[in-house]
N, C-alpha and C positions, 0 to 999 in steps of 0.2 A: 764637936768631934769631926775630925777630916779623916776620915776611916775612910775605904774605898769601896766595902761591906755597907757601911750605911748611908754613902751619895747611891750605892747602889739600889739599895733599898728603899731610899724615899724619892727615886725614880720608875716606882713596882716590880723590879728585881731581885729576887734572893739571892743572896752572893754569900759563900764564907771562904776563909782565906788563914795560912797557918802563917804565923810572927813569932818572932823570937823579943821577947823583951828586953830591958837593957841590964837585966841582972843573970840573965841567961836563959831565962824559964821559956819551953815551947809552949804558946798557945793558937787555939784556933778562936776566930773572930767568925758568929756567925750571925746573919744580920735580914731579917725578913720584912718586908711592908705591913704597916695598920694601915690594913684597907677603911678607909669610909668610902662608900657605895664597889666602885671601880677605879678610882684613883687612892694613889699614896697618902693618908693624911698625915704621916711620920714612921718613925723603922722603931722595928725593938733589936736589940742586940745581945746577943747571950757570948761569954767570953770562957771557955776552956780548959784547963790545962791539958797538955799532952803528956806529962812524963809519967803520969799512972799508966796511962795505955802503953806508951813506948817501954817502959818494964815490966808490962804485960806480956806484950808482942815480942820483947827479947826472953823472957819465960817459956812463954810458949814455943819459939824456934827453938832453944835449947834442949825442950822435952821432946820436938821433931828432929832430932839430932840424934838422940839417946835411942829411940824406937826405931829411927832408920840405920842405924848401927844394929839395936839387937835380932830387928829383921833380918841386917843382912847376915848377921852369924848363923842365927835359925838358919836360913836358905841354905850355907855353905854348908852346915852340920846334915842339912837334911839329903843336899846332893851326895855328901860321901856317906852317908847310909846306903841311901839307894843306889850308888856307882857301886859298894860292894854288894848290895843283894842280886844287882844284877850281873855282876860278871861273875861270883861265887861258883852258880855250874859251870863258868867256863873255865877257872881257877882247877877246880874239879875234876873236867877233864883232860887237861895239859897234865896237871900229875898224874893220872891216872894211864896218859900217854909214856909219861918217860918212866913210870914201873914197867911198863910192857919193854920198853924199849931195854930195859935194863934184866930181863928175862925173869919179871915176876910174871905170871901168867893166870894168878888167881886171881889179879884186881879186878874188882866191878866198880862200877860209877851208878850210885842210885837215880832212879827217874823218875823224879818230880813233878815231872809236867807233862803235857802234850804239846809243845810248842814243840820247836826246831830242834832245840836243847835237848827236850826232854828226847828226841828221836832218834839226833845222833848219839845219846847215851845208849838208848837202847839196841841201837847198828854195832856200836861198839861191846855191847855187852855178848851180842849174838856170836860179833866175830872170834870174841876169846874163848866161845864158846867150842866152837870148832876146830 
């Protein structure tokens, strides 16, 4: 055999290396030393096929396709949830503005929270008040 894997090998080097056959087929050529003492006294060689693993590995990209897709729907779905829970009071209070404006004068705007929101609803509720 004139493999390059096993001149490598019965030199005390482990060497493997992927080929293509003449009928098409990928394999790996992997070629290690039989040590007697410290030196080579001949190579063993184990030979491969790749296209179980390469229909493996295009398996598995395709399920990393499918997940990084429905992640990213999830993500979108999740941001306009929360793009509307978060601007809702302020949805809230823009109509709540343009009935005053338009001389209803009984609207209130409920207050929700204690943040900034919650404050100017209640500013606003004080002032129709008066």
């Amino acid at each position: 055999m004139q493999h390059g894997e096993v001149l490598s090998a019965l030199t005390g080097t482990s060497r493997t290396g992927v080929h293509v056959l003449e009928g098409g087929e990928r394999v790996m050529y992997v070629a290690v030393p039989a040590l007697r003492g410290k030196t080579a006294a001949g190579a063993v060689m184990l030979v491969v096929g790749l296209e179980d693993i390469y229909a493996a590995l295009g398996q598995v990209r395709r399920q990393m396709v499918v997940v990084s897709l429905a992640s990213g729907l999830l993500a979108v779905l999740f941001s306009l949830f929360l793009a509307e829970l978060l601007t809702r009071p302020l949805k809230e209070l823009i109509g709540a503005v343009r009935q005053v404006a338009c001389g209803y004068l009984e609207q209130r705007i409920p207050v929700r929270s204690r943040d900034e929101l919650g404050r100017l609803a209640a500013v606003f509720n004080e002032e129709l008040q008066q």
